[in-house]
C-alpha positions in Angstrom: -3.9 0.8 -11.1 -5.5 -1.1 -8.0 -7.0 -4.4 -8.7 -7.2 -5.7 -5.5 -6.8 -5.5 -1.5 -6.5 -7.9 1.0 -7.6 -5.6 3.8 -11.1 -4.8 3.4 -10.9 -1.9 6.0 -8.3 -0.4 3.5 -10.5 -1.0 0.2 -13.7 0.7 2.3 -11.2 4.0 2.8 -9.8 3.8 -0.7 -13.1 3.2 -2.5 -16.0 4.9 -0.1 -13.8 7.5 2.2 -14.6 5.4 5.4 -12.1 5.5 8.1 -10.0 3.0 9.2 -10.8 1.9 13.1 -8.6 2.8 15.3 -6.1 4.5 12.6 -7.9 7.7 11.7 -4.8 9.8 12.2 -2.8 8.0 9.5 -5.6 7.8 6.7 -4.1 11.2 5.4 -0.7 9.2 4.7 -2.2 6.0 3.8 -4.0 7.6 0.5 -1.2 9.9 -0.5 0.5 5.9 -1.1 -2.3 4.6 -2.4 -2.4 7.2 -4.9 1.3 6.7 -5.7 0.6 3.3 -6.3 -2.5 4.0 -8.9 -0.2 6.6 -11.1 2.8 3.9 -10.8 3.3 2.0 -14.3 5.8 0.1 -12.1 6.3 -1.1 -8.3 9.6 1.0 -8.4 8.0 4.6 -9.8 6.5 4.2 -5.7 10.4 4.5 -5.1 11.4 7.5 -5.0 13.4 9.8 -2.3 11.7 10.6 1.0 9.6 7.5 1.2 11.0 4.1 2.8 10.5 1.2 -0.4 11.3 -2.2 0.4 11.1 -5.1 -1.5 10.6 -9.4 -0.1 9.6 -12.6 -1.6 6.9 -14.1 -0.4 5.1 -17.2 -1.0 6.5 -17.0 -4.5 5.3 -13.5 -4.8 7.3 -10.4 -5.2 6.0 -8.6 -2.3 6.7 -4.5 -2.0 6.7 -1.9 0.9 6.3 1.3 1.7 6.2 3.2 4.9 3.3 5.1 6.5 4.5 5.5 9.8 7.2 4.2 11.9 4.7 1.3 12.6 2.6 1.0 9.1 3.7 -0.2 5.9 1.6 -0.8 3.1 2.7 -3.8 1.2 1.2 -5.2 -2.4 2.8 -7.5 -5.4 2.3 -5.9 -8.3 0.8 -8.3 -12.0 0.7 -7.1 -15.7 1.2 -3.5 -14.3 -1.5 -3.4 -11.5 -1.1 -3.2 -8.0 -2.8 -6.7 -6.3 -3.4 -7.9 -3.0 -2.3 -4.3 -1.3 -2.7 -4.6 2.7 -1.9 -2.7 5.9 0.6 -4.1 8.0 1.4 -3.3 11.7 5.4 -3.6 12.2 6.5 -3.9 15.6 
């Protein structure tokens, strides 16, 4: 489950439909994660062959990644078996 986003143009197109500025052609790939992410009972069931999973520490915080694009990633840390703080990161 999804308790929480840090990037509120990514909570509007996960909760209301509304499109992400500027990254309309991607949305179709950004909720096919996001709905990985809401049937995963762990960050690793997101895992699984044909999508790039990457894992960091950050700030203290078990940080994971997955791959949209070759320039998107969506990364979250993952608490009592929810998803928090999910964002949208540009990788250069």
């Amino acid at each position: 489950m999804i308790q929480s986003f840090r990037n509120h143009d990514l909570q509007r197109l996960w909760e209301d439909g509304k499109p992400l500025p500027h990254k309309t052609l991607i949305a179709g790939n950004i909720l096919r994660v996001l709905d990985l992410i809401v049937a995963a009972s762990a960050p690793y069931d997101v895992a699984f062959y044909g999508i790039r999973f990457d894992e960091w520490p950050q700030d203290a915080t078990q940080r994971y990644g997955v791959m949209v694009t070759d320039h998107w990633l969506i990364s979250f840390a993952w608490r009592d078996g929810d998803a928090i703080e999910i964002d949208l990161e540009r990788l250069d």
